[in-house]
N, C-alpha and C positions, 0 to 999 in steps of 0.2 A: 707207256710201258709196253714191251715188246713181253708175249706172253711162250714161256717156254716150256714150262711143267703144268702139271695139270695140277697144283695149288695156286698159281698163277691165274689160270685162266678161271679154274673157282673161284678169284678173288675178284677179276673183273666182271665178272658175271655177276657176283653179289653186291658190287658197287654199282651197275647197269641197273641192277631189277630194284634194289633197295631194302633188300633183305637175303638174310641167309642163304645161300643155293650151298648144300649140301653138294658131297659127292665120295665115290670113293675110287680109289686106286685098283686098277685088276690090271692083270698078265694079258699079253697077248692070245693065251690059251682062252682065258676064262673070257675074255670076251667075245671069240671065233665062238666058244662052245651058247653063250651066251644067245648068240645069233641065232645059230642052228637050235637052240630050242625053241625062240622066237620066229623062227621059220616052220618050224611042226605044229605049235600054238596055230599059228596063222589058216598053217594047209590044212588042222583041226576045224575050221570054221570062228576059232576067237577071233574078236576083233579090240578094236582100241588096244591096239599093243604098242610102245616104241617102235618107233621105225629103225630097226636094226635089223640088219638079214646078216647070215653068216658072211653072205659077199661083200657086204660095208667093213665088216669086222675085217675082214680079210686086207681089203684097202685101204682102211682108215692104221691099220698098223703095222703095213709097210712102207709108210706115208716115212717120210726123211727129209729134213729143211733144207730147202735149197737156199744158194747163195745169190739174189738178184740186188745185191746194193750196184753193181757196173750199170747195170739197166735204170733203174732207178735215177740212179746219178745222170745218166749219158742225158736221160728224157727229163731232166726235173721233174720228178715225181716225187710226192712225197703218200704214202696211204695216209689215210684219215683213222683217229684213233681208236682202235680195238671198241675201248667201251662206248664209243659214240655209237658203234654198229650195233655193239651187245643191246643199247640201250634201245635202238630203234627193233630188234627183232623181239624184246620183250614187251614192248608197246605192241606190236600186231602178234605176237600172239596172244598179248590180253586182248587184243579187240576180238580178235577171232575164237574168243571162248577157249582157246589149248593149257591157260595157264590161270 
């Protein structure tokens, strides 16, 4: 499954981990602003926060799919499936105590 909305990717995500992964929908806005409070928290001295800075925010939502199936093709490539990654990055961050 090719993941294109973010109900999508919550759905492989909760099939990877094996249980619910919640989430919710926000605006470009609301997650820039999002950032930016999670970068004042930080420069406050908090810690353990999400790793999100306003600059992530900023590039994670001008981020736009590109089209590389020519490349793909040209090289026989094929990616390896979404949840097989999801499932590996949920296995090390349970090993590593994140989750």
């Amino acid at each position: 499954m090719l993941a294109r909305t973010p109900e999508q990717w919550a759905a492989l995500m909760t099939e990877a981990a094996g249980q619910e992964v919640p989430y919710t929908q926000v605006t470009e806005r609301e997650m820039v602003d999002l950032g930016r409070q999670l970068d004042a928290m930080r420069a406050a001295g908090q810690q353990d926060l999400p790793p999100l800075s306003e600059e992530a925010a900023v590039i994670m939502s001008a981020g736009k799919p590109g089209d590389d199936s020519l490349a793909l093709s040209e090289l026989d490539i094929r990616y390896r499936p979404i949840v097989e990654t999801f499932r590996d990055t949920v296995a090390w961050l349970r090993s590593e105590g994140h989750v």
